[in-house]
C-alpha positions as CSV (number, residue, x, y, z in Angstrom):
1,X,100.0,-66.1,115.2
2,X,103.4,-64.6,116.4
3,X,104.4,-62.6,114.0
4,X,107.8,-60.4,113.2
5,X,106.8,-57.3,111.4
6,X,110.0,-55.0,110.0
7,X,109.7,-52.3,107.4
8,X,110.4,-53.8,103.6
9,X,113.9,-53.4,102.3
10,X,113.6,-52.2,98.3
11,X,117.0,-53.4,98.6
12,X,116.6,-57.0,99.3
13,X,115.7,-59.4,96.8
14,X,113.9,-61.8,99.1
15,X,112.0,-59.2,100.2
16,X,110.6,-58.1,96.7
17,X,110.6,-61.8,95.9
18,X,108.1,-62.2,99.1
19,X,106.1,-58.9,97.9
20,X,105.6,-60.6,94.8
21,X,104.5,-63.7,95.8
22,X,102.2,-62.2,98.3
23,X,100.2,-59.4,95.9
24,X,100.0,-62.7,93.3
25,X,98.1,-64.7,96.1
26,X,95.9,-62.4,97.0
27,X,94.9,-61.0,93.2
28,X,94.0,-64.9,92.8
29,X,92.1,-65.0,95.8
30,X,90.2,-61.8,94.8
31,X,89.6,-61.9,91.1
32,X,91.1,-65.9,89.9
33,X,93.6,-64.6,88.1
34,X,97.1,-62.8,88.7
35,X,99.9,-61.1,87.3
36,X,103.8,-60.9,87.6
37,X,106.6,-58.7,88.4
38,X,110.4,-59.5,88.2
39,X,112.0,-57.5,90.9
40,X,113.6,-54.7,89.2
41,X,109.9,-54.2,88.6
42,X,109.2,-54.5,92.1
43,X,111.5,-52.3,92.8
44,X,110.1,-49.4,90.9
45,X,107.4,-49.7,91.9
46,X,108.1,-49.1,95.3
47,X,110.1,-45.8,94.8
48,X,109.1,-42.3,95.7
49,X,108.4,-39.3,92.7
50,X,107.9,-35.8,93.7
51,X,104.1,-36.6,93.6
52,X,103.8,-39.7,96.4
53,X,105.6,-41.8,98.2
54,X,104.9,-45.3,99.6
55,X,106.2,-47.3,102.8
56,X,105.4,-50.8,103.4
57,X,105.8,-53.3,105.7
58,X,106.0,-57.1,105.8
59,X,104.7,-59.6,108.4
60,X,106.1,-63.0,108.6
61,X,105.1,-65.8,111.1
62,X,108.0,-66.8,113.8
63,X,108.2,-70.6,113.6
64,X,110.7,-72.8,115.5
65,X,112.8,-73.6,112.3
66,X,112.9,-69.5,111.8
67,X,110.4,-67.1,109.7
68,X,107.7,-68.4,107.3
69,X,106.2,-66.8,104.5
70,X,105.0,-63.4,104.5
71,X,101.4,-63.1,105.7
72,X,100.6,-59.8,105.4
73,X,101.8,-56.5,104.3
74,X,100.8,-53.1,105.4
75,X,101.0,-50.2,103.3
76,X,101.1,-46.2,103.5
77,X,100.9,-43.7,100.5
78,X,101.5,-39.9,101.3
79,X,100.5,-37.5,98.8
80,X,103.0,-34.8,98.4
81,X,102.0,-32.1,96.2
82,X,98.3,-31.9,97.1
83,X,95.8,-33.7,99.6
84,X,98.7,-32.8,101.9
85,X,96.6,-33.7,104.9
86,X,95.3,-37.4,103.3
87,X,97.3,-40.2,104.4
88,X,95.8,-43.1,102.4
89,X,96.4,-47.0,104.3
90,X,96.2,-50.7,102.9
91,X,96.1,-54.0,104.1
92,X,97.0,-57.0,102.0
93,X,96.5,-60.4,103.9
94,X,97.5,-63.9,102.4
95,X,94.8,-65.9,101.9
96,X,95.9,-69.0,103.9
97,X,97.0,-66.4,106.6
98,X,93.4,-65.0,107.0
99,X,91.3,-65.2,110.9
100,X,94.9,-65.3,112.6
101,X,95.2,-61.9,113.8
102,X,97.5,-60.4,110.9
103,X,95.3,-57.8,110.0
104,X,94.9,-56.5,113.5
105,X,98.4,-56.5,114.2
106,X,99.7,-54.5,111.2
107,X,97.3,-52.0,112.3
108,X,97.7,-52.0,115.8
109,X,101.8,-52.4,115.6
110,X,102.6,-50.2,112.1
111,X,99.5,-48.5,110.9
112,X,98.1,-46.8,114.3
113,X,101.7,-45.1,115.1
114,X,102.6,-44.4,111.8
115,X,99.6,-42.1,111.3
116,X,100.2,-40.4,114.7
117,X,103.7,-40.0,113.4
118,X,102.8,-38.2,110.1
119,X,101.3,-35.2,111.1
120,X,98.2,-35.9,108.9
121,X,94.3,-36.1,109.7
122,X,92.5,-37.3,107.1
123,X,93.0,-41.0,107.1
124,X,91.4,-43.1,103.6
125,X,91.4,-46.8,103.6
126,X,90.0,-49.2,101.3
127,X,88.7,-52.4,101.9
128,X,86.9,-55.4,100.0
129,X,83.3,-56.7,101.1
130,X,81.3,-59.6,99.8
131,X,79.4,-58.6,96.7
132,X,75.9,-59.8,98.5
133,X,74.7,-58.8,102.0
134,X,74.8,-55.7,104.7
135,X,78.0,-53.6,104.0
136,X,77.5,-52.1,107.1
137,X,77.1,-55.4,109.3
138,X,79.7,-54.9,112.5
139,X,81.0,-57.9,112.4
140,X,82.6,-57.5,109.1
141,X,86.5,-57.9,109.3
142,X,86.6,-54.4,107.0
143,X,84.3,-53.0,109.2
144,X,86.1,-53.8,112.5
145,X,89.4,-52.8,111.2
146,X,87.7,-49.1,110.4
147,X,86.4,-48.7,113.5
148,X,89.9,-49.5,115.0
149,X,91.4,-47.1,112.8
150,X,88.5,-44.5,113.5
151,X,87.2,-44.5,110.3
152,X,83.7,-44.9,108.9
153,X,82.0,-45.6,105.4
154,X,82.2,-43.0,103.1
155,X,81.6,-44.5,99.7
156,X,81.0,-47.6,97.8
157,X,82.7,-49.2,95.0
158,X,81.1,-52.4,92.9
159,X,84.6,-54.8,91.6
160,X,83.7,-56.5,88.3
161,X,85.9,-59.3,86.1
162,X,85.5,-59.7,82.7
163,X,86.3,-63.0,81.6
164,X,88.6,-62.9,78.3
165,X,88.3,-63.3,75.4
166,X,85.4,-61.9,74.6
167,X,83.6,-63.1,71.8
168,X,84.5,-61.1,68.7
169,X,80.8,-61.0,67.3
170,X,79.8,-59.5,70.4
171,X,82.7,-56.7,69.9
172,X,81.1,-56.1,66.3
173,X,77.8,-55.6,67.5
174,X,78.9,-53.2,70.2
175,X,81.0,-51.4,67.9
176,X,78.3,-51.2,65.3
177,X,75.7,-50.0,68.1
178,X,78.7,-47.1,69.4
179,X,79.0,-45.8,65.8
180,X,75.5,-45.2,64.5
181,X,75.5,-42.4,67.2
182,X,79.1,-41.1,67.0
183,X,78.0,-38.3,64.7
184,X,81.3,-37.5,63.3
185,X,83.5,-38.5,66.3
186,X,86.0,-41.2,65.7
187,X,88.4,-42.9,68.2
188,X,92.1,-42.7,68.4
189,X,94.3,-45.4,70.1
190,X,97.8,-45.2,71.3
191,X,100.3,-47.5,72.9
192,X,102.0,-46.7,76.3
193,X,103.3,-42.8,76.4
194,X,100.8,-39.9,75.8
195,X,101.7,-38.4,72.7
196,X,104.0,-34.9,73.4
197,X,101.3,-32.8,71.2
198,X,98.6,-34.3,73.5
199,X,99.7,-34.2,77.2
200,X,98.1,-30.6,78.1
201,X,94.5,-31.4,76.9
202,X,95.5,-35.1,77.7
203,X,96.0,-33.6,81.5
204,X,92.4,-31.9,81.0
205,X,90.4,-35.6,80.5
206,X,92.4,-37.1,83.6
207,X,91.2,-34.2,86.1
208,X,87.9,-34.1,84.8
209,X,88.2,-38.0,85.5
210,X,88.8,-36.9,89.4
211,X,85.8,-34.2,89.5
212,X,82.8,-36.1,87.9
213,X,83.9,-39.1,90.2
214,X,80.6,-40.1,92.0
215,X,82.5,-40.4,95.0
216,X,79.7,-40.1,97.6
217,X,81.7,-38.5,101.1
218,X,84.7,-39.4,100.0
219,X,86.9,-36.0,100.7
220,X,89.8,-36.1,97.9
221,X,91.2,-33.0,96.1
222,X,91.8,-33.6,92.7
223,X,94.9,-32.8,91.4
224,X,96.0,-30.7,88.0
225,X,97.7,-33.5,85.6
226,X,100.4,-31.4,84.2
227,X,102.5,-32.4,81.4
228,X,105.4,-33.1,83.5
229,X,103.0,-35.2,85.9
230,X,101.5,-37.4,83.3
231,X,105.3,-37.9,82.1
232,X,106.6,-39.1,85.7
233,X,103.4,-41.3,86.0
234,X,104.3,-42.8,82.4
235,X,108.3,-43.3,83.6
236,X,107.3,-45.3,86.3
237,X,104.5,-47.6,84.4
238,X,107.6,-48.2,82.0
239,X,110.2,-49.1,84.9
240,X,107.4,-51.1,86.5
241,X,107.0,-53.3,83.1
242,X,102.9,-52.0,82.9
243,X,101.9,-51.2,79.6
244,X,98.8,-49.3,78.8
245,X,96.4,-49.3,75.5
246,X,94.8,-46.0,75.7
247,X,91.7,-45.3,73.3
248,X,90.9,-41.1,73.2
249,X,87.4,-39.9,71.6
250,X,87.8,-37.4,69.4
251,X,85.5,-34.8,68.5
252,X,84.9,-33.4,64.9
253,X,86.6,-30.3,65.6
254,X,89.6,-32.2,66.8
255,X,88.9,-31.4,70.4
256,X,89.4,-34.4,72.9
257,X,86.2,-35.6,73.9
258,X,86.9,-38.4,76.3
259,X,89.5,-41.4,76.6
260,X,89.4,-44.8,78.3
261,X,92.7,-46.5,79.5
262,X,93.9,-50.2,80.2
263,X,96.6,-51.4,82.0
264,X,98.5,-54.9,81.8
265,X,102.0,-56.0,83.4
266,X,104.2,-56.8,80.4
267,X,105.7,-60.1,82.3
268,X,105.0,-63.5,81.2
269,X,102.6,-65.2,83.5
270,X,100.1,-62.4,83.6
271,X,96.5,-63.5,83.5
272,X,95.5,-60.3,84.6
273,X,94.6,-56.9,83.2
274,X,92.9,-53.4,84.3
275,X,90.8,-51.4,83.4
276,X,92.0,-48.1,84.8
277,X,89.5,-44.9,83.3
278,X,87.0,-44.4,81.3
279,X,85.6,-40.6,80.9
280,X,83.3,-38.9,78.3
281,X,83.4,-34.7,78.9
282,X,80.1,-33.3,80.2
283,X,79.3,-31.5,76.6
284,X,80.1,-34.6,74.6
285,X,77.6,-37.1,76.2
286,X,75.1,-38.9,74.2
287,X,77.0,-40.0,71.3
288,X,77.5,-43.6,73.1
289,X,81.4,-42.8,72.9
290,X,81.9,-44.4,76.4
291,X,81.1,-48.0,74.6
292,X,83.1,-47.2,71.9
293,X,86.1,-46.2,73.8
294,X,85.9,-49.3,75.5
295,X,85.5,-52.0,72.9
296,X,88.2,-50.2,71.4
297,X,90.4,-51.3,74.3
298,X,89.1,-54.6,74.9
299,X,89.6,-55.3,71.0
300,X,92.8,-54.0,71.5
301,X,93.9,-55.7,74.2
302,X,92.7,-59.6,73.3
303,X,94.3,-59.0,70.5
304,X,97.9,-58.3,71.2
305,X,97.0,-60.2,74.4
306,X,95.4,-63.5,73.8
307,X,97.1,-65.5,76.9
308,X,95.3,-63.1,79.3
309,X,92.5,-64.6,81.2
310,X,90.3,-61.5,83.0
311,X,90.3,-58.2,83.0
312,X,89.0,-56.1,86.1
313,X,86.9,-52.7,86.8
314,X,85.4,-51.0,89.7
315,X,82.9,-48.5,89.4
316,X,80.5,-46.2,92.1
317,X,77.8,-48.0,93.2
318,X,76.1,-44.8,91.9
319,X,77.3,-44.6,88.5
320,X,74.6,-46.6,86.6
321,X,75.5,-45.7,83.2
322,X,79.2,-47.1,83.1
323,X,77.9,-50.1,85.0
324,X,75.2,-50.5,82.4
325,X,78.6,-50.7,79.7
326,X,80.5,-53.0,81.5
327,X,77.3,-55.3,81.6
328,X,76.9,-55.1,78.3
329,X,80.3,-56.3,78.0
330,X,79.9,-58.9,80.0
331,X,81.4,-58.0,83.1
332,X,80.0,-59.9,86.2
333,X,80.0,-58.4,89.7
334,X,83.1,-60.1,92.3
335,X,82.9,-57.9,95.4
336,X,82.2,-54.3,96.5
337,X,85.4,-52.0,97.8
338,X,84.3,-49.9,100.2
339,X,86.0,-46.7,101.3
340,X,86.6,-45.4,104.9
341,X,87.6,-42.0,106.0
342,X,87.9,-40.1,109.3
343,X,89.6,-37.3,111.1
344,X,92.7,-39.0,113.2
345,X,91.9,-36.0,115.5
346,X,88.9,-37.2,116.2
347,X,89.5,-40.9,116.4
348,X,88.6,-40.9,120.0
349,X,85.0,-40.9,119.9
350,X,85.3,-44.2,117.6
351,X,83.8,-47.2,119.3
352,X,87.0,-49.5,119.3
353,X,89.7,-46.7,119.3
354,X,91.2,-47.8,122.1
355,X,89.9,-51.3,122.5
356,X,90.7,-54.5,121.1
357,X,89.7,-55.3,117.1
358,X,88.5,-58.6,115.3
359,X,90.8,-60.8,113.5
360,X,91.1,-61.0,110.6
């Protein structure tokens, strides 16, 4: 496939347009259901905060009657107040664009000299696998694009969808079975924006979040969610149209015990929602609040939400007791993310470095 490949304009409304229209095809693809941005949404999206910033490009096939649709879209996200030596990389290829070579060029022609250009070693990248078979077969298109970009396995992720709605007697008997061991706990939802009272020990959930992560190899520094951290992330969810239903466990001396969060685009057309956290603190386990955080959510949501068709959660392959939850709520297995990290410094000694990589 000849292909033009130019950095994304935040500017341009056909190039938003095209971003849309691209992510929505490939959610479909992945999960059979999508959701929708207009482009001021887009837009925000895309733009920097003192914690990250993104850059993107687009790939469009060169035809004789001009440019096609975009194909492909490459993606960089630079950390900038801590994993200051991470630069993370994503590849998003349109499903009728897929075995052409789109995958190989963004890398080859925008990821490989970006990452020389930034300065930064540690390269992440995550990529979906089949839910059945070798993860680690060669002749994977994830796995050939790592070993271009000089990366290896470092951790497994298991994607599950939830059909919705679920059934509301099903709900019941969850909640009933979460409650008969809550032992004086009770659950507290909110709408959107952390309460002001509640950011600090709001903070303190979200970074335990990032340390009790069973993230296998996978080097990543968790950050410290300050109050004025969690307020930027919440600013740009609400420029971006996302809403989130948050569900917080608390303890009976009014300490925060754990919380659970889903997120949904607020756009009509959106099938699609996500289920973002979930986290009970180490010295609150056992009181079965992780299920009752959740069906707190997924009550929640269905019910201010009844048009949406799936909802979608990924967990460690080695986190049995959340996937035990989701099961029980009826989520089904789709495909297994798996993460890839590796020293740009050391790239080198990769097996296809410096050759040629499979299409993808």
């Amino acid at each position: 496939m000849d292909l033009e490949i130019r950095p994304l304009d935040e500017r341009s409304d056909a190039d938003l347009a095209a971003a849309n229209a691209l992510e929505e095809a490939y959610d479909h693809a992945l999960y059979g259901a999508s959701q929708r941005h207009t482009l001021a949404q887009r837009r925000a999206l895309l733009a920097d905060t003192p914690y990250w910033q993104t850059r993107r490009w687009l790939a469009r096939e060169r035809r004789g009657d001009g440019l096609g649709a975009v194909a492909g879209e490459a993606v960089l996200f630079l950390p900038q107040q801590d994993n200051l030596d991470t630069i993370d990389v994503g590849l998003m290829v349109h499903p009728d664009a897929r075995g052409r070579g789109v995958a190989t060029a963004l890398v080859e022609q925008v990821l490989v000299p970006q990452i020389e250009a930034s300065g930064r070693d540690l390269v992440s990248y995550w990529e979906a696998v089949p839910a059945q078979g070798d993860v680690d077969d060669p002749d994977l298109p994830a796995n050939r694009l790592a070993r271009r970009l000089g990366v290896t396995r470092k951790n497994v992720g298991v994607c599950r969808v939830l059909p919705l709605p679920v059934a509301e007697d099903l709900l019941d008997r969850l909640r009933d079975e979460a409650h008969e061991r809550m032992d004086g706990y009770r659950i507290l939802l909110w709408t959107d924006r952390v309460p002001s009272e509640h950011l600090e020990a709001y903070g303190v959930l979200l970074r335990q979040l990032d340390l009790d992560e069973p993230d296998e190899d996978f080097e990543y520094e968790p950050p410290e969610y300050t109050p004025e951290r969690i307020q930027t992330m919440q600013q740009r969810r609400a420029e971006a149209g996302t809403r989130s239903l948050t569900a917080v466990a608390v303890a009976p001396d009014g300490t925060f015990a754990g919380n659970s969060e889903v997120h949904v685009q607020a756009m009509a057309g959106t099938q699609l929602a996500w289920q973002e956290n979930t986290l009970v603190m180490p010295e609150h386990r056992g009181h079965r609040l992780g299920l009752a955080l959740k069906e707190a959510t997924h009550r929640r949501l269905q019910a201010e939400l009844p048009e949406l068709r799936a909802i979608v959660t990924s967990n460690s392959h080695v986190n049995p007791w959340m996937i035990a939850i989701n099961e029980r709520l009826g989520y089904r297995e789709a495909f297994r993310w798996v993460g890839y990290q590796g020293r740009w410094s050391q790239r080198a000694a990769a097996p296809e470095a410096s050759g040629v990589a499979g299409t993808r």
